[in-house]
N, CA, C and O atoms as a MOPAC input file, in Angstrom:
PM7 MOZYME 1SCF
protein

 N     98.64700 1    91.40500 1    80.16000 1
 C     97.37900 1    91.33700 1    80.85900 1
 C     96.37500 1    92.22300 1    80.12000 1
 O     96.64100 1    93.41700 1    79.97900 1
 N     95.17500 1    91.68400 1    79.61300 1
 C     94.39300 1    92.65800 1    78.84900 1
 C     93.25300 1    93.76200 1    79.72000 1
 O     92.44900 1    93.44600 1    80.59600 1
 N     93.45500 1    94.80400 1    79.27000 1
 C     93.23700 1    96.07900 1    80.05500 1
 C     91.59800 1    95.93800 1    79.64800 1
 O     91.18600 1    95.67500 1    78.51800 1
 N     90.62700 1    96.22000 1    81.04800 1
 C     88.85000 1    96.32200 1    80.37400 1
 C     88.94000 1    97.65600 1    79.78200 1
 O     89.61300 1    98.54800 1    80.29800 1
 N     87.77500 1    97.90900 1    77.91300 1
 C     87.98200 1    98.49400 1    77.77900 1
 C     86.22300 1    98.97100 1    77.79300 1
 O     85.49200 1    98.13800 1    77.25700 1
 N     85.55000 1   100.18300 1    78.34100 1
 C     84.20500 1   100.34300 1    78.50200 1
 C     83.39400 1   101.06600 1    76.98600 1
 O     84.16000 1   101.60800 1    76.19000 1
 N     82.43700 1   101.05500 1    76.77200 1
 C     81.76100 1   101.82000 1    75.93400 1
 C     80.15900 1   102.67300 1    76.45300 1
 O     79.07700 1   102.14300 1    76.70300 1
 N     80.48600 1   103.93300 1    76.47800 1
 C     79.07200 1   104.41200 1    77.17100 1
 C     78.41800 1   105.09800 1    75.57500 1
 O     79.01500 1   105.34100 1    74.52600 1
 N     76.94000 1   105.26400 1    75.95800 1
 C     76.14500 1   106.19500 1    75.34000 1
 C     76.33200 1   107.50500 1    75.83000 1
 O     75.37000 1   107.77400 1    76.54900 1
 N     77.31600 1   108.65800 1    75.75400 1
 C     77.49300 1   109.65300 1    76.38900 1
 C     77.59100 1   110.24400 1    77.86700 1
 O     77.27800 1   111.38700 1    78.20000 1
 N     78.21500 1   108.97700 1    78.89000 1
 C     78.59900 1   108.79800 1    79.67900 1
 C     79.48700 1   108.64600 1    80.51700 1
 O     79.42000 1   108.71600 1    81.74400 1
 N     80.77600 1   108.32600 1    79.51300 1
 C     81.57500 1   108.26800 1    79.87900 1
 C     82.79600 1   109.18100 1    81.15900 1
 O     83.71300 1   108.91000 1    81.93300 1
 N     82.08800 1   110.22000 1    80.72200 1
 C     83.09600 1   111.08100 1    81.60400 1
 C     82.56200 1   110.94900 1    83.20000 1
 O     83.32400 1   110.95900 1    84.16700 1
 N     81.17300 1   110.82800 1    83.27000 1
 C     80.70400 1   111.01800 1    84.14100 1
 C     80.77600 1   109.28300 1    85.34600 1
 O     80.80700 1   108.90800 1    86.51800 1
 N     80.76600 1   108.85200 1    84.06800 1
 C     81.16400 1   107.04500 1    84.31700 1
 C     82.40300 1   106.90200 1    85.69800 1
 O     82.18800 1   106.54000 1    86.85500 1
 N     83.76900 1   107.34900 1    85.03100 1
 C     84.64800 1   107.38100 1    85.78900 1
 C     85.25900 1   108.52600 1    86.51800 1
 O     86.25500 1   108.48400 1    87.24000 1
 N     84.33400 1   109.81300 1    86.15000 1
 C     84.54600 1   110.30200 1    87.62500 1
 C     83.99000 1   109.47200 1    88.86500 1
 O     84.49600 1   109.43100 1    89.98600 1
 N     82.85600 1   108.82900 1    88.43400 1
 C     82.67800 1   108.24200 1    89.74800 1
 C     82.89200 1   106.83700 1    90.18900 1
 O     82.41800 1   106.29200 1    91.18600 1
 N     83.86000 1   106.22800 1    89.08400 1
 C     84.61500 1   104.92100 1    89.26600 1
 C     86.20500 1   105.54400 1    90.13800 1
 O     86.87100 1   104.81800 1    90.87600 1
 N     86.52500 1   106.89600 1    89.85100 1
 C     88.08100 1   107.67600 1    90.51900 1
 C     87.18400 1   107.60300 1    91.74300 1
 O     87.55400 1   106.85600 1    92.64900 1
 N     86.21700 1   108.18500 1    91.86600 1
 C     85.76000 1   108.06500 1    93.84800 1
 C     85.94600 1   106.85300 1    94.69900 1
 O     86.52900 1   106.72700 1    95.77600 1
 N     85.03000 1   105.61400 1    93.62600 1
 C     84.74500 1   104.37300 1    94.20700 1
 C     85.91500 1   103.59000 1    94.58400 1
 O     85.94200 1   102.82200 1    95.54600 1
 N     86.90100 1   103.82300 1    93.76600 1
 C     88.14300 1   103.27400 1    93.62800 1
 C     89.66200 1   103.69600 1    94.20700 1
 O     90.52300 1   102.89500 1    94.57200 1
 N     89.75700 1   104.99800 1    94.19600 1
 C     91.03500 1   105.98200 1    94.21300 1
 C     91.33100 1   105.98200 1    92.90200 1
 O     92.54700 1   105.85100 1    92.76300 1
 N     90.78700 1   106.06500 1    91.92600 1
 C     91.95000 1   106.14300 1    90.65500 1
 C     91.79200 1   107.47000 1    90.11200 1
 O     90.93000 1   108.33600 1    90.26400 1
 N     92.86400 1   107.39800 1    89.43000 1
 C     93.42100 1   108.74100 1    88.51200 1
 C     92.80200 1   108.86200 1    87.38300 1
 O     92.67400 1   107.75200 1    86.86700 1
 N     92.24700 1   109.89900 1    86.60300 1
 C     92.14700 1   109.88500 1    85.46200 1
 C     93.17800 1   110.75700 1    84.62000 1
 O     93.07600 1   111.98400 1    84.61800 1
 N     93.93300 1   110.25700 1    84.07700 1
 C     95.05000 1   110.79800 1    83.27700 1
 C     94.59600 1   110.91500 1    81.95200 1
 O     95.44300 1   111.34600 1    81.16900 1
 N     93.81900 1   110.72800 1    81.62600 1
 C     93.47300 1   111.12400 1    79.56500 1
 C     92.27700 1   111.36900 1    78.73100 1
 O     92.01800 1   110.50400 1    77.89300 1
 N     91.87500 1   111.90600 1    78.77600 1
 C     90.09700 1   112.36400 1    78.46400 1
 C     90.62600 1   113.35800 1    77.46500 1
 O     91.32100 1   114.36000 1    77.63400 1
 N     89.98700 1   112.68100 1    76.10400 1
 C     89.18300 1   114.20300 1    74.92600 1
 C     88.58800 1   113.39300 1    74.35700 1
 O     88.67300 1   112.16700 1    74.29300 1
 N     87.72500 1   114.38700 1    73.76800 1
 C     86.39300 1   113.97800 1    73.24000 1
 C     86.65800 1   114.32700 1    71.91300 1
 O     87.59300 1   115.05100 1    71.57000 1
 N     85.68500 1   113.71800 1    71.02400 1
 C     85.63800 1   113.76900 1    69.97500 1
 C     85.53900 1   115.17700 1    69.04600 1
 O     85.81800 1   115.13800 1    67.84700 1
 N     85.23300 1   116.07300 1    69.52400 1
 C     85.46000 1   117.48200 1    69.14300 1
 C     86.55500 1   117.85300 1    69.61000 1
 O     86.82700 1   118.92500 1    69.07100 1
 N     87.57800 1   117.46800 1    70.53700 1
 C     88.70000 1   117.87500 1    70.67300 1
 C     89.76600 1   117.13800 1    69.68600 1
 O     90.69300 1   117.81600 1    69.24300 1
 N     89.71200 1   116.47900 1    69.51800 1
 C     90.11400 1   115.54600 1    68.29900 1
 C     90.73500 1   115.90900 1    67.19400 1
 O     90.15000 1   116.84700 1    66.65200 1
 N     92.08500 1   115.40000 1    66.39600 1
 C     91.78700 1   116.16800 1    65.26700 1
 C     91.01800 1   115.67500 1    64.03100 1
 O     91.12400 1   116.21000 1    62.92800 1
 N     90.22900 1   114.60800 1    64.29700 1
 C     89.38000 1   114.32400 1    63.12800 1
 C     87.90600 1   115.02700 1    63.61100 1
 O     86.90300 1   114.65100 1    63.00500 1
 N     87.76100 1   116.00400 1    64.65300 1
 C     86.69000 1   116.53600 1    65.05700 1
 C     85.69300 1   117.72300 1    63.37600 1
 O     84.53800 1   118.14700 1    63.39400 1
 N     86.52300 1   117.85000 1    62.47000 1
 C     85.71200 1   118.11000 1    61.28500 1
 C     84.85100 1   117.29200 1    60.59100 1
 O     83.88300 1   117.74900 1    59.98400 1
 N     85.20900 1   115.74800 1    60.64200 1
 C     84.94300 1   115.28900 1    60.10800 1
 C     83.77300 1   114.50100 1    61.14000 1
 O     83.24500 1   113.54800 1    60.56700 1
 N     83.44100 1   114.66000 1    62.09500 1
 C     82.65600 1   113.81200 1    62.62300 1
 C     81.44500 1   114.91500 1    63.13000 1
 O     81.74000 1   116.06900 1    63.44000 1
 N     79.90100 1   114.34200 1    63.17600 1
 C     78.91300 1   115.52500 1    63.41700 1
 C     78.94500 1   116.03400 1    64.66600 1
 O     79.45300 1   115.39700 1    65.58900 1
 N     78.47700 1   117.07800 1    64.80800 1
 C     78.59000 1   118.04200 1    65.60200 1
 C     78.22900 1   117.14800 1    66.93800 1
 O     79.15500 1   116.76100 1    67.65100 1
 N     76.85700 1   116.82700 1    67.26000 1
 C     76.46400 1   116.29000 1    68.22900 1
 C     76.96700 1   115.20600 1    69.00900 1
 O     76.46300 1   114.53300 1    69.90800 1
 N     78.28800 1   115.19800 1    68.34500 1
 C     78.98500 1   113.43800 1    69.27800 1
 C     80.26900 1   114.49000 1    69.90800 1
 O     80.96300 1   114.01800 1    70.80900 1
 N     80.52600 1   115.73800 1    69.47700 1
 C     81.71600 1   116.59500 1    69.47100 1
 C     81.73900 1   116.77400 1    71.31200 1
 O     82.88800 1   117.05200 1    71.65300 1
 N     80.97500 1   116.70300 1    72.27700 1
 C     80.88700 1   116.81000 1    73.79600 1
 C     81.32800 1   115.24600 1    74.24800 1
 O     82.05500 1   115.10600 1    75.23100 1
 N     80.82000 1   113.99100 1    73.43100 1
 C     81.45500 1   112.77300 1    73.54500 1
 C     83.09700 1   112.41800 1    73.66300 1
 O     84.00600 1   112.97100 1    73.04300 1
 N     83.20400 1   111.31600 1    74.65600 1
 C     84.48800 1   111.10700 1    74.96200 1
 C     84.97300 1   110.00400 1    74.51500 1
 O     84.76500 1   108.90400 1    75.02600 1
 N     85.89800 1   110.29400 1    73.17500 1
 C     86.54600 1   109.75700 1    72.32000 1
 C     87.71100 1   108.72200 1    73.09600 1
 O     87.97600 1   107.63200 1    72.58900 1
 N     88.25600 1   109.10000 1    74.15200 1
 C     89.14300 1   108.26100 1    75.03700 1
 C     89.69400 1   109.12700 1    76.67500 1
 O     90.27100 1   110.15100 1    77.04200 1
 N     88.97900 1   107.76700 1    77.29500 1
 C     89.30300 1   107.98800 1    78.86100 1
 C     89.98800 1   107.26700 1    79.03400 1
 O     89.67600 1   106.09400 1    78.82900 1
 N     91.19500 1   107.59200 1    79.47200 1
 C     91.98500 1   106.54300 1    81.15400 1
 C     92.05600 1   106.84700 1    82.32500 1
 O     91.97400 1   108.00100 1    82.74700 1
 N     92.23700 1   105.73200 1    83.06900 1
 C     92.13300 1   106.07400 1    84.44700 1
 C     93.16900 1   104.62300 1    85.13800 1
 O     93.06400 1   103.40700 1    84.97400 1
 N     94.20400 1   105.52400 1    85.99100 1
 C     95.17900 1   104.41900 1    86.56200 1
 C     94.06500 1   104.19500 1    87.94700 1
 O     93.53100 1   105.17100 1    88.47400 1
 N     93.83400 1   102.85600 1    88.39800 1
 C     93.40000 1   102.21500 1    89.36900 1
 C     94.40400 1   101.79100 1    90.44300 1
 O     95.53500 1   101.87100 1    89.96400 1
 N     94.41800 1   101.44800 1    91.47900 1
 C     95.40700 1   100.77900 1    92.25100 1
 C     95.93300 1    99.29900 1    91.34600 1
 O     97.15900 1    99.22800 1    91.26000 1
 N     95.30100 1    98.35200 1    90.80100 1
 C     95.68600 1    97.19600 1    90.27700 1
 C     95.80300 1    97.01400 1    88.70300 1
 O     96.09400 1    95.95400 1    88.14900 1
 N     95.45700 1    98.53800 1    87.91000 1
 C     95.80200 1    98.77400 1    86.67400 1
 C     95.41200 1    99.53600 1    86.21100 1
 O     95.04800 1   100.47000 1    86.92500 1
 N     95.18700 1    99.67300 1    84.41100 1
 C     94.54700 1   100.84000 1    83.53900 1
 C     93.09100 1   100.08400 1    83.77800 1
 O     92.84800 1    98.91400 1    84.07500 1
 N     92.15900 1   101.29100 1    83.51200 1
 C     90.62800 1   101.17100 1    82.91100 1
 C     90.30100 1   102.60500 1    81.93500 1
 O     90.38200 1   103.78700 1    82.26800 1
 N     89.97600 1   102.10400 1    80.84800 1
 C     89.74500 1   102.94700 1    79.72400 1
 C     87.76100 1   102.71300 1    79.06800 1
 O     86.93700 1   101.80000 1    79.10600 1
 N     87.79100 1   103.86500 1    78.64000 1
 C     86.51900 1   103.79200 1    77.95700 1
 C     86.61900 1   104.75800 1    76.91600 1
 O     87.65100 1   105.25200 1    76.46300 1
 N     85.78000 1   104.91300 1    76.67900 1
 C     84.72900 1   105.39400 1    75.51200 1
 C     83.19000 1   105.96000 1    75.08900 1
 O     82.23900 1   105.20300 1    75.29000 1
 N     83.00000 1   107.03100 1    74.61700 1
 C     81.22600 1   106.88200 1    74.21800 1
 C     81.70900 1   106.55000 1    73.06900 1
 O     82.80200 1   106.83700 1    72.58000 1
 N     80.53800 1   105.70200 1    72.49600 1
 C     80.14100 1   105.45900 1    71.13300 1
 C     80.24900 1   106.59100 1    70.08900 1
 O     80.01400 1   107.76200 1    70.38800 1
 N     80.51500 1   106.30100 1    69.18800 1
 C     81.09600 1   107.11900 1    67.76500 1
 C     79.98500 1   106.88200 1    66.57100 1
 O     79.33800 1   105.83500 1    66.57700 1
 N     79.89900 1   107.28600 1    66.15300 1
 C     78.49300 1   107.99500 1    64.50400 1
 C     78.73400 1   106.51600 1    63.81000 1
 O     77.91000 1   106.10300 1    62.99400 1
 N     80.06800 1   105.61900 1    64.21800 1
 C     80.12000 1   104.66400 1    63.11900 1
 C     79.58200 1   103.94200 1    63.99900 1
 O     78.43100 1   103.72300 1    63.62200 1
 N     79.75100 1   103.52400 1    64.82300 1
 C     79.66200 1   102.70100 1    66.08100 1
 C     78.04400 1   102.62900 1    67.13000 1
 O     77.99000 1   102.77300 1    68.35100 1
 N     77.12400 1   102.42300 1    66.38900 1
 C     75.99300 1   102.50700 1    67.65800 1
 C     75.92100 1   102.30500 1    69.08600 1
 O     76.51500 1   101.30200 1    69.48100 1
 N     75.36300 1   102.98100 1    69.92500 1
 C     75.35200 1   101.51800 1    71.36500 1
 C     74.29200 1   101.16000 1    70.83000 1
 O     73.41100 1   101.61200 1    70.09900 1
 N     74.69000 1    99.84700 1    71.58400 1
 C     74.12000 1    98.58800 1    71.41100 1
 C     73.16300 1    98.11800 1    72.73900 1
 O     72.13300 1    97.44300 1    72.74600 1
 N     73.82100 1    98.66600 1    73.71800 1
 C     73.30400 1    98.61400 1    74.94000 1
 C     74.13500 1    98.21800 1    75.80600 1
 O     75.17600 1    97.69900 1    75.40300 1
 N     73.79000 1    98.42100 1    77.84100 1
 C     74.82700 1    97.76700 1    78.63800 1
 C     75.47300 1    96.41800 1    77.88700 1
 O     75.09800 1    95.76200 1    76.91500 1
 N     76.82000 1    96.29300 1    78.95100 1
 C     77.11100 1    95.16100 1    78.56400 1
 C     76.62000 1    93.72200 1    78.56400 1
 O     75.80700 1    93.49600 1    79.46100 1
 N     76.92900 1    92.65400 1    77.74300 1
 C     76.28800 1    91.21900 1    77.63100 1
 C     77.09000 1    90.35000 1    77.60300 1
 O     77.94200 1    90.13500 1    76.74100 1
 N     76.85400 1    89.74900 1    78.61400 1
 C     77.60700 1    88.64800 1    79.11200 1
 C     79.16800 1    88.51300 1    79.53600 1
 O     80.01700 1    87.70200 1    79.16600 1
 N     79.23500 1    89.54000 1    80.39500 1
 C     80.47200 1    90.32700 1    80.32300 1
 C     80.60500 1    90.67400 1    82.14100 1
 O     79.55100 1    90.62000 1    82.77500 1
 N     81.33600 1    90.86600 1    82.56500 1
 C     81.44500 1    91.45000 1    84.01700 1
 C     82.75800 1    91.98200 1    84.35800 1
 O     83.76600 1    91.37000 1    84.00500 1
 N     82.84200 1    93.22900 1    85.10900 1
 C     84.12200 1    93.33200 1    85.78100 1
 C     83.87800 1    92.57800 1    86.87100 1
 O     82.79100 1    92.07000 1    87.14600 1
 N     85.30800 1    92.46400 1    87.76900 1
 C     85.73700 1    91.91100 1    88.53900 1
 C     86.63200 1    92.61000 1    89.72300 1
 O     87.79800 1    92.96400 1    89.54600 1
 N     86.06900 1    92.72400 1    90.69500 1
 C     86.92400 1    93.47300 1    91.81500 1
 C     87.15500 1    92.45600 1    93.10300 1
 O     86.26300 1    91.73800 1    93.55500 1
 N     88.47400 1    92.51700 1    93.60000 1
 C     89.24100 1    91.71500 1    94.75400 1
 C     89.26100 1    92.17400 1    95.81900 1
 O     90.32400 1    92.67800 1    96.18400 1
 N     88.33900 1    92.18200 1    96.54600 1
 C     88.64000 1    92.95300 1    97.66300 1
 C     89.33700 1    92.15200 1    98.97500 1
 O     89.03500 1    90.98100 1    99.20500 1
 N     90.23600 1    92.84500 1    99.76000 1
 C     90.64300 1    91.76700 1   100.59000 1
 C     90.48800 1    91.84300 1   101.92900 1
 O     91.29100 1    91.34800 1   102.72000 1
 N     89.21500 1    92.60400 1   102.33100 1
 C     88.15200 1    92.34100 1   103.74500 1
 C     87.12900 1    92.21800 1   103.24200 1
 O     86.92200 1    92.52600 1   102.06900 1
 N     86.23600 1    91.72200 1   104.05400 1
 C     84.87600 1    92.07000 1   103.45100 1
 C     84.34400 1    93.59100 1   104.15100 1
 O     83.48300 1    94.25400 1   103.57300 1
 N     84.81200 1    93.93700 1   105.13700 1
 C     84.60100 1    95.48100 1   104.81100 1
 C     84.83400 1    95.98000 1   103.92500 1
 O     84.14400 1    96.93800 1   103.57800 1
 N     85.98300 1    95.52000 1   103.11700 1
 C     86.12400 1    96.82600 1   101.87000 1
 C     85.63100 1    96.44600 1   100.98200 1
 O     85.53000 1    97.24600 1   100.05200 1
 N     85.11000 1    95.14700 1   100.80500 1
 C     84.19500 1    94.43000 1    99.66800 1
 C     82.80000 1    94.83900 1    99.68300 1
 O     82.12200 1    94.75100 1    98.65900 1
 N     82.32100 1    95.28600 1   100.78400 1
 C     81.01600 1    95.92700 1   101.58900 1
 C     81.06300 1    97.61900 1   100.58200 1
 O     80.24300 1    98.16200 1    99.84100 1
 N     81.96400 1    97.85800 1   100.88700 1
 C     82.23800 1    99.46800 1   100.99500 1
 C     81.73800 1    99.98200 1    99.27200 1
 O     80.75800 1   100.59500 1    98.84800 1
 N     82.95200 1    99.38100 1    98.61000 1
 C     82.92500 1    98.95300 1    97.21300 1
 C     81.62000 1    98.49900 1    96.73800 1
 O     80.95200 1    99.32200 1    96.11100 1
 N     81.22700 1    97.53800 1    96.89500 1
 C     80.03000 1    97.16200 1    96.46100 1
 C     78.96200 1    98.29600 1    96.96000 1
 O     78.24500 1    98.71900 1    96.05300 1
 N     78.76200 1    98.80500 1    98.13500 1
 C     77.72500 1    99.44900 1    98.46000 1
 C     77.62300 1   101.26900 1    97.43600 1
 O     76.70600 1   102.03200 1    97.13200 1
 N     79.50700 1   101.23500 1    97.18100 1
 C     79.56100 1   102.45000 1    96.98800 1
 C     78.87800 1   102.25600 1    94.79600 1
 O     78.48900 1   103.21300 1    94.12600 1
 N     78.97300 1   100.82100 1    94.30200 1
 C     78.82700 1   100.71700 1    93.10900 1
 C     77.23900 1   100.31400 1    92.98600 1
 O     76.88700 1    99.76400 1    91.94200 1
 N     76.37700 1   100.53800 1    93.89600 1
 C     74.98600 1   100.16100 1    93.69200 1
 C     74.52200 1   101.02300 1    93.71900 1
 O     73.36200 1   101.04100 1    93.30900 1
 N     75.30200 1   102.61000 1    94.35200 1
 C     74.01700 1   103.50300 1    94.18400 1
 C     73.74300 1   104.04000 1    92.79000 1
 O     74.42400 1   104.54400 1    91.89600 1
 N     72.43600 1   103.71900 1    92.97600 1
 C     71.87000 1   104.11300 1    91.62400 1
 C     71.37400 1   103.16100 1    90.35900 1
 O     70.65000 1   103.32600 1    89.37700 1
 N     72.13800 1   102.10100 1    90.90300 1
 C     72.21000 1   100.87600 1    90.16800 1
 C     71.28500 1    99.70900 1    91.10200 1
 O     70.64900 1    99.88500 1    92.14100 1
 N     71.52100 1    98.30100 1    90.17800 1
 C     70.47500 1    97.24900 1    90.77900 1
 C     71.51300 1    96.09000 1    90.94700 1
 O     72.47900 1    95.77000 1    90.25300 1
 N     71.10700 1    95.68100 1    91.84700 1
 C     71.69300 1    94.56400 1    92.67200 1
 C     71.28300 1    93.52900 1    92.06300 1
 O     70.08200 1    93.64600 1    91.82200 1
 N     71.83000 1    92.29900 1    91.59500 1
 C     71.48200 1    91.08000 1    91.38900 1
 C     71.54400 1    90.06800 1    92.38700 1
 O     70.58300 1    89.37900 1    92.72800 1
 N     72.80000 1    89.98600 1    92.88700 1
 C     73.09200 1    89.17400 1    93.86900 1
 C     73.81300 1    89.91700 1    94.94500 1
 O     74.98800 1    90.26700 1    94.83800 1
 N     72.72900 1    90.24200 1    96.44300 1
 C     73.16500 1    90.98100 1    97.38900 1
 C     75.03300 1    90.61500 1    98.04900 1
 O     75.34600 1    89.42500 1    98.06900 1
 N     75.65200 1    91.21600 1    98.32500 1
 C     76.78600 1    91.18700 1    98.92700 1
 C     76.34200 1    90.59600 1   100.13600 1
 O     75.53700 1    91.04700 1   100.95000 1
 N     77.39700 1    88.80500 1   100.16100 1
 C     77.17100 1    88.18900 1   101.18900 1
 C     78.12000 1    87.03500 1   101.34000 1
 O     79.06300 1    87.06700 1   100.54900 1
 N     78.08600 1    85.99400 1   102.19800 1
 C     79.01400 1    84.95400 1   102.26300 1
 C     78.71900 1    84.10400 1   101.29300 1
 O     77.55500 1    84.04200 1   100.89800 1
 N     79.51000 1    83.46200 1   100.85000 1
 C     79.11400 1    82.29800 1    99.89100 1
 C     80.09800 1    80.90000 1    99.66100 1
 O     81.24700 1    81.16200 1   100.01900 1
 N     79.99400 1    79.86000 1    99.29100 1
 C     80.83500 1    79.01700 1    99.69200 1
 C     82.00000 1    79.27700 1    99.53200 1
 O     82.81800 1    78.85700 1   100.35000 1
 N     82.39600 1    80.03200 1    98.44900 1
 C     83.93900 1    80.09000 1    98.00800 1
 C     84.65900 1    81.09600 1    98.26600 1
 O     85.85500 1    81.20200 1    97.99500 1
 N     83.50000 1    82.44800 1    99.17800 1
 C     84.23500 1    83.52900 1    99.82900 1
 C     83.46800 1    84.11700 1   100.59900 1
 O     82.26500 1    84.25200 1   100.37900 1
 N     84.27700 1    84.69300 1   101.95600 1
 C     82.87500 1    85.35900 1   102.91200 1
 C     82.40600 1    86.57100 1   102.01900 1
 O     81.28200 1    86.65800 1   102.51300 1
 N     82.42200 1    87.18500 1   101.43700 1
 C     81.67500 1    88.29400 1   101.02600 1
 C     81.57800 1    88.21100 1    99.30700 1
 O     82.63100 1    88.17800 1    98.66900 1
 N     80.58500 1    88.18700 1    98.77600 1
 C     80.62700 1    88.38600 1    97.15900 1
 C     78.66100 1    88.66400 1    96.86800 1
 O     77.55900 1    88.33500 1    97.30800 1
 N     79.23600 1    89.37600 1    95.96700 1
 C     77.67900 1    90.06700 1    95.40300 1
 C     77.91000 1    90.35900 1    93.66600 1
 O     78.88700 1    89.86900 1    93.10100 1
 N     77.15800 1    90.98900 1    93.10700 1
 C     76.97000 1    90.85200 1    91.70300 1
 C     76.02200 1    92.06300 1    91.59700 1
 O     75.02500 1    92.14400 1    92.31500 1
 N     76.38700 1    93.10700 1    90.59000 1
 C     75.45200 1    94.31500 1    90.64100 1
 C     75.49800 1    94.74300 1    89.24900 1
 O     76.52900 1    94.57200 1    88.59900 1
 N     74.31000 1    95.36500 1    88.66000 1
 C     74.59400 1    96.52400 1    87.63500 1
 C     74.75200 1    98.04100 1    87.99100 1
 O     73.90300 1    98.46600 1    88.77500 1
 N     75.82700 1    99.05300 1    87.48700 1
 C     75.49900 1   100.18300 1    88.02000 1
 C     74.72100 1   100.68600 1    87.15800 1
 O     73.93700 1   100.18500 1    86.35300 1
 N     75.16600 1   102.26800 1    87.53200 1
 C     73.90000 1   103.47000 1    87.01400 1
 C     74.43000 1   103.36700 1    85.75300 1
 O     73.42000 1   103.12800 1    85.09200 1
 N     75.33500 1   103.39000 1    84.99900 1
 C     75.50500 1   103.14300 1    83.84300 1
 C     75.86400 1   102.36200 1    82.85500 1
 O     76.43300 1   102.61500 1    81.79300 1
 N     75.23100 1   100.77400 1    83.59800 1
 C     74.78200 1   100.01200 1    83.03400 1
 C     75.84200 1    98.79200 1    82.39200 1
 O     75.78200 1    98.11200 1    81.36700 1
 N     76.94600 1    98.88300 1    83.64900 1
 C     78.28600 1    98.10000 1    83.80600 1
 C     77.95200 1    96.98700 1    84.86300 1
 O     77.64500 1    97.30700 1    86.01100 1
 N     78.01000 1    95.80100 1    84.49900 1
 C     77.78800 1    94.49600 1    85.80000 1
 C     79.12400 1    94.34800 1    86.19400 1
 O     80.04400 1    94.29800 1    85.37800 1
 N     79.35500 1    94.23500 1    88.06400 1
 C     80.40300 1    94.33500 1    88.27200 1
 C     79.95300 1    92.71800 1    89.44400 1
 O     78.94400 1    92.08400 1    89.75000 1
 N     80.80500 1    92.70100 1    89.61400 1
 C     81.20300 1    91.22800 1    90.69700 1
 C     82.23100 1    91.41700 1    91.80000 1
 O     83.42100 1    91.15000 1    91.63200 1
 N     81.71800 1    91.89400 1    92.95400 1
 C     82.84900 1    91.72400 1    93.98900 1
 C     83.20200 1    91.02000 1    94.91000 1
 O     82.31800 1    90.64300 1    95.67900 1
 N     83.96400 1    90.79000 1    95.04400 1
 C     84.57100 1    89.74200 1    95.72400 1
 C     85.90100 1    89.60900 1    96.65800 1
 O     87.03400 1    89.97400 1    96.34200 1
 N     85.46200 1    88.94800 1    97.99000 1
 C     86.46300 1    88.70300 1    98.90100 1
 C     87.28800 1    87.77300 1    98.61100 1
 O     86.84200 1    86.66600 1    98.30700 1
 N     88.78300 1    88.03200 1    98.64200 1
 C     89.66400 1    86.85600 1    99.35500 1
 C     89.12900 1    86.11600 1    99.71000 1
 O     88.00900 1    86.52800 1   100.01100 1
 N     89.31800 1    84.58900 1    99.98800 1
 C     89.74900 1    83.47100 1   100.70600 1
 C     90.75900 1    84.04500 1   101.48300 1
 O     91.39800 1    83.35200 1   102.27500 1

């Protein structure tokens, strides 16, 4: 099953501390690129950047990244979405409400033919997520 893998502009840490709130998950693996041992070789100013995050979720891994000196951002993601299952629409409510603050809503959390609750959002750091109820 292929694991999402994120890329922030110096965000990252801050990314999934507040994906561990929204979610319950763990973060088990964070260093940054100055902790590193290729941290000589890379400039100073990316050295607070986080070279690799994980985080166990209830339904799997989610990993990220900030961008690296070789690697530009490019910008949020394109054409791309996570995907979350929720299986009330209270907790599809909850979730969604808890991933908009700060962020913009595309498509409000609501019934729709193929499930009572689903919405479509960007957050604060610039991740489009899609949630969604059971049938």
């Amino acid at each position: 099953m292929p694991t999402p893998y994120l890329t922030f502009d110096g965000h990252a840490q801050a990314a999934f501390e507040f994906y561990a709130k929204v979610f319950g998950g763990t973060i088990h693996y964070s260093q940054t690129f100055g902790e590193s041992p290729m941290a000589a070789e890379i400039p100073s100013e990316y050295h607070n950047r986080v070279m690799h995050i994980t985080m166990d979720l209830p339904d799997g891994p989610l990993m990220a990244s900030d961008c690296g000196p070789w690697a530009p951002f490019e910008g949020p993601m394109r054409s791309c979405s996570l995907s979350v299952q929720a299986k009330t629409v209270e907790e599809g409510k909850v979730v969604f409400d808890a991933l908009a603050e700060g962020g913009v809503v595309k498509m409000p959390f609501e019934a729709t033919f193929w499930s009572p609750g689903y919405g479509i959002l960007t957050d604060k750091f610039g991740v489009e997520w899609m949630v969604n109820v059971e049938h």
